[in-house]
C-alpha positions in Angstrom: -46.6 41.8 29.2 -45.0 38.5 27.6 -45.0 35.9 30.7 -41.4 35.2 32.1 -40.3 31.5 32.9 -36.9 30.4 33.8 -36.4 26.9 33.3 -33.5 25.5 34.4 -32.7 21.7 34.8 -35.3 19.5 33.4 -38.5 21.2 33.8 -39.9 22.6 30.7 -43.7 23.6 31.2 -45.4 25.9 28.7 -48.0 28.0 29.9 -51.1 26.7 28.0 -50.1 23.3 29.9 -50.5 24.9 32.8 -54.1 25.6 32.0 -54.9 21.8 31.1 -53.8 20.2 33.7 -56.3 18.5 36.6 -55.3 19.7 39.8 -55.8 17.9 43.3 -55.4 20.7 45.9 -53.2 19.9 48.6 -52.8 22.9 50.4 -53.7 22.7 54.5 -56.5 25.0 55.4 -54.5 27.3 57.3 -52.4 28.3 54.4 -55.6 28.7 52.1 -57.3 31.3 54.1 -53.9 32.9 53.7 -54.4 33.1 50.0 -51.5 30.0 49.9 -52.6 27.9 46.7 -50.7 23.8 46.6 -51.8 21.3 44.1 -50.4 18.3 42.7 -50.9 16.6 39.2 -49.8 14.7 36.6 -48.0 14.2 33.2 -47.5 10.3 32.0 -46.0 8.7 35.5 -44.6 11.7 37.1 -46.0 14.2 39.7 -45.6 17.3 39.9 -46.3 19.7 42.7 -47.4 23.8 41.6 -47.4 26.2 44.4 -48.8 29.4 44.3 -50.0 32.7 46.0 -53.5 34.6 45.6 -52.8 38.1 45.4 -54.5 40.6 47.7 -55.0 38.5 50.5 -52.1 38.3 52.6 -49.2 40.9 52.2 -47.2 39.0 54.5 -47.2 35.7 52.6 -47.7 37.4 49.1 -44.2 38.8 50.5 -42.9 34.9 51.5 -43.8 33.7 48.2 -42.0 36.2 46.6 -38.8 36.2 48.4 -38.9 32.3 47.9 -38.7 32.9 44.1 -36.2 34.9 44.2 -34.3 32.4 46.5 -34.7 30.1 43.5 -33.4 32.5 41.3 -30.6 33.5 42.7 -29.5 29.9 43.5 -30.0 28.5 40.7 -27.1 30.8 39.4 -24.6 29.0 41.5 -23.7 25.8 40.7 -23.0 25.0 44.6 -26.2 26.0 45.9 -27.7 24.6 43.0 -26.7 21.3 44.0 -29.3 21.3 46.5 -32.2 22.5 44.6 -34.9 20.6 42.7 -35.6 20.9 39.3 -37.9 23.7 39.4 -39.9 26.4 36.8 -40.7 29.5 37.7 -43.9 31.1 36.0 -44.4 35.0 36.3 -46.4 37.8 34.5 -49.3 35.0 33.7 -52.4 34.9 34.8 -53.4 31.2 35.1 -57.0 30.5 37.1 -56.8 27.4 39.4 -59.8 26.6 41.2 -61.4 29.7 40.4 -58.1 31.9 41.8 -56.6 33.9 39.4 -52.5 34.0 40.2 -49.8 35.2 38.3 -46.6 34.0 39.4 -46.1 29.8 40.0 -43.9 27.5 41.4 -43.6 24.1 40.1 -41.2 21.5 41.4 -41.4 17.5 40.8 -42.3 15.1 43.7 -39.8 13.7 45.4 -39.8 11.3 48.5 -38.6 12.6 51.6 -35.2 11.6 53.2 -36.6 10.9 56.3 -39.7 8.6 54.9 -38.6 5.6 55.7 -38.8 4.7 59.5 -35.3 4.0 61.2 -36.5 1.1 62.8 -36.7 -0.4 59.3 -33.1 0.3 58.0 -29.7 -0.9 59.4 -27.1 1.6 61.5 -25.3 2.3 58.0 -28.2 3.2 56.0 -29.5 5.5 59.2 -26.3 6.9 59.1 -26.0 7.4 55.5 -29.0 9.9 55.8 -28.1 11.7 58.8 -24.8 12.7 56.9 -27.1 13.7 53.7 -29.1 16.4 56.0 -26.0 17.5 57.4 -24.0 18.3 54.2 -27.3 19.4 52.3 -27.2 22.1 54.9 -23.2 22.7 54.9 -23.5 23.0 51.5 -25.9 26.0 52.0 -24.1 27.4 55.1 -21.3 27.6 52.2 -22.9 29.9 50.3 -23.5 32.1 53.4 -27.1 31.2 53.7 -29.1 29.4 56.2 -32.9 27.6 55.7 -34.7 29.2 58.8 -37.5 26.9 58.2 -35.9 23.5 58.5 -38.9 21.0 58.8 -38.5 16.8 58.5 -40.2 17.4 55.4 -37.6 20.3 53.6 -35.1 17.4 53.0 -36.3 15.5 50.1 -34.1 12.7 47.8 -34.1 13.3 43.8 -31.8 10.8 42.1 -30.3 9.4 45.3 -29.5 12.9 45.9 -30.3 15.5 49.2 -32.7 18.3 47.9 -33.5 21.3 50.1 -37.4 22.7 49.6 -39.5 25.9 50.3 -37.2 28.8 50.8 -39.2 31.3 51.9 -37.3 32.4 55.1 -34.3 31.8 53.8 -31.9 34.4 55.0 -28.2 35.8 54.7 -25.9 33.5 56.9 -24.7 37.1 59.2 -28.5 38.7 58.6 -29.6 40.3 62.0 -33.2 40.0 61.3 -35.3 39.4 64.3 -38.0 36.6 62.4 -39.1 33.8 64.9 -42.6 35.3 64.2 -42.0 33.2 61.3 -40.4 30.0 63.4 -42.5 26.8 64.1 -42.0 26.0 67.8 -41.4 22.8 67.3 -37.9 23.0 65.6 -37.2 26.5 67.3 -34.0 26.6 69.1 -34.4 28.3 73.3 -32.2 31.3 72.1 -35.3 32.4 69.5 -37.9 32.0 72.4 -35.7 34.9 73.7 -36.1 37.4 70.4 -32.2 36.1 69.3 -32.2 36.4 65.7 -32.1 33.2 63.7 -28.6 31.7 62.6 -26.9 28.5 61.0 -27.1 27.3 65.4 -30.9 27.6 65.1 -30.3 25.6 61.8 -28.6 23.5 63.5 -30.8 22.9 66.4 -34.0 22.7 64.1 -32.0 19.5 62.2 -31.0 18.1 65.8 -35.1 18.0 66.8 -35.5 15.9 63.3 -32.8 13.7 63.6 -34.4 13.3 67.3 -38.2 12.8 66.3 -37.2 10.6 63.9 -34.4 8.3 65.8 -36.7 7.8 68.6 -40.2 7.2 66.5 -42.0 9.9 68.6 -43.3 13.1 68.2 -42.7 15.9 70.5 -46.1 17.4 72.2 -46.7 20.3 73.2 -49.9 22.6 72.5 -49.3 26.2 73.2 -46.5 28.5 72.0 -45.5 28.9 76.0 -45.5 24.7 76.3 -42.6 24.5 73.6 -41.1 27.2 75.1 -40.5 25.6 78.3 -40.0 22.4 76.6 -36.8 23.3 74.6 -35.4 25.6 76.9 -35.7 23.7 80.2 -37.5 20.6 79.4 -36.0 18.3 76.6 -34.2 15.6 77.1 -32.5 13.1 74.6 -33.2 10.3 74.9 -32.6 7.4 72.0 -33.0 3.6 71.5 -30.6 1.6 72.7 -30.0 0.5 69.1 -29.0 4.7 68.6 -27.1 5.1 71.1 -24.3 5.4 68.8 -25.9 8.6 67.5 -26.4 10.4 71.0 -23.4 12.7 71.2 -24.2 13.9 67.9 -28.1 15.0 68.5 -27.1 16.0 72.1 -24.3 18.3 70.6 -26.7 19.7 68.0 -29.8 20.5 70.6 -27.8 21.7 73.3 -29.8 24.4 74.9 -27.1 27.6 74.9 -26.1 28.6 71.6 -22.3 29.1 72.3 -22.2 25.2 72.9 -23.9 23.9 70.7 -22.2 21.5 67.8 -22.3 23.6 65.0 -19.1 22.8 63.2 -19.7 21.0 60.1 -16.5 18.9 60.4 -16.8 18.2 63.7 -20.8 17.4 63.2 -19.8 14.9 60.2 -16.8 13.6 62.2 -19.5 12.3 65.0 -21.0 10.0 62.4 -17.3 9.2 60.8 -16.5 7.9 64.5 -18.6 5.0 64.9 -18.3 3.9 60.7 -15.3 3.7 59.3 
């Protein structure tokens, strides 16, 4: 079979690239006894990132991979949900080896900085609020196209040409999609109601973006080392609590994390019109 690539945007990758390229491996242990392949390299000044999944290893996340592909794909044919993609090519039908694992569909997207990089403590109220309202739409803008992330992680939301970018798809779901997946869920962004087997939805979005804008406000970390600690920690336990200098941004993150669903903040309008408030 003749290797498929779809390249839209600006990457342009031909296969025997692919195979002369150095690779530094970046993927976290976890994922590689999974058979989940990361590496990063380089062409000129730019970095690229090439993701990948050894087959025969893991149905599960040979699965993931493949439904994040096809996440790709099939936003990439909409010019609004491809507003919040990365340039990204798509490899399939190959067999390229890297670091002795043969794989035969690729990922490759360019490195981009992450929106939330930068420590708030180190930029003024209107720059702060500047990127809380680029997380925000990024994800209205999906919510748009009936979709939600179900992964949302501080480091999904990346900045390409001033731009919000969305990354890794692979739970990606219909908006109205009753699958049961918190399996799949990392405690530390999962809303109470998917501690109780509720299917995910655009409120667990929204609560998942609520514990960022949280972590990252007040410079700290939740803790919490077993799956029953952040249970009981988002659905009895947290509290937020902001700077003084953040105040101004404490009816918004309470409304997003509040701990039953029907109340939460979840109206895009209404979310954006929280940080519209306190700048105009």
């Amino acid at each position: 079979m003749n290797p498929i690539s779809n390249m839209p945007n600006l990457l342009q990758f031909k296969l025997q690239e692919l195979q002369q390229f150095n690779y530094i491996p970046k993927a976290k242990p976890q994922s590689l006894a999974f058979g989940r392949q990361q590496y990063q390299f380089q062409v000129g000044q730019n970095l690229y990132w090439l993701k990948a999944q050894v087959p025969g290893i893991s149905d599960a996340h040979s699965i993931s991979f493949q439904h994040e592909l096809e996440r790709y794909k099939q936003f990439d044919k909409n010019i609004s949900s491809k507003s919040i993609l990365l340039p990204f090519q798509i490899f399939e039908l190959v067999q390229l080896k890297l670091q002795d694992e043969l794989v035969s569909q690729v990922l490759i997207l360019p490195h981009a900085s992450g929106l939330f990089s930068m420590p708030a403590e180190t930029l003024h109220l209107k720059q702060i609020n500047h990127i809380l309202w680029q997380a925000i739409d990024a994800l209205e803008l999906l919510w748009q196209q009936n979709w939600i992330h179900a992964d949302l992680k501080r480091e999904h939301f990346v900045i390409w040409q001033g731009q919000c970018k969305l990354i890794d798809f692979e739970q990606a779901m219909p908006l109205h999609s009753e699958t049961l997946s918190t399996l799949t869920a990392t405690p530390r962004y999962m809303a109470p109601e998917l501690f109780h087997g509720d299917a995910k939805s655009l409120a667990s979005d929204i609560y998942a973006l609520g514990i960022i804008f949280l972590e990252w406000l007040s410079a700290a970390r939740l803790q919490a080392k077993t799956y029953e600690e952040w249970a009981y920690l988002h659905c009895q336990r947290l509290k937020v609590e902001l700077p003084a200098q953040y105040l101004v941004f404490k009816d918004l993150v309470s409304g997003m994390l509040c701990k039953q669903k029907e109340a939460r903040l979840v109206d895009f309008y209404r979310l954006k019109s929280c940080l519209m408030t306190e700048f105009v």
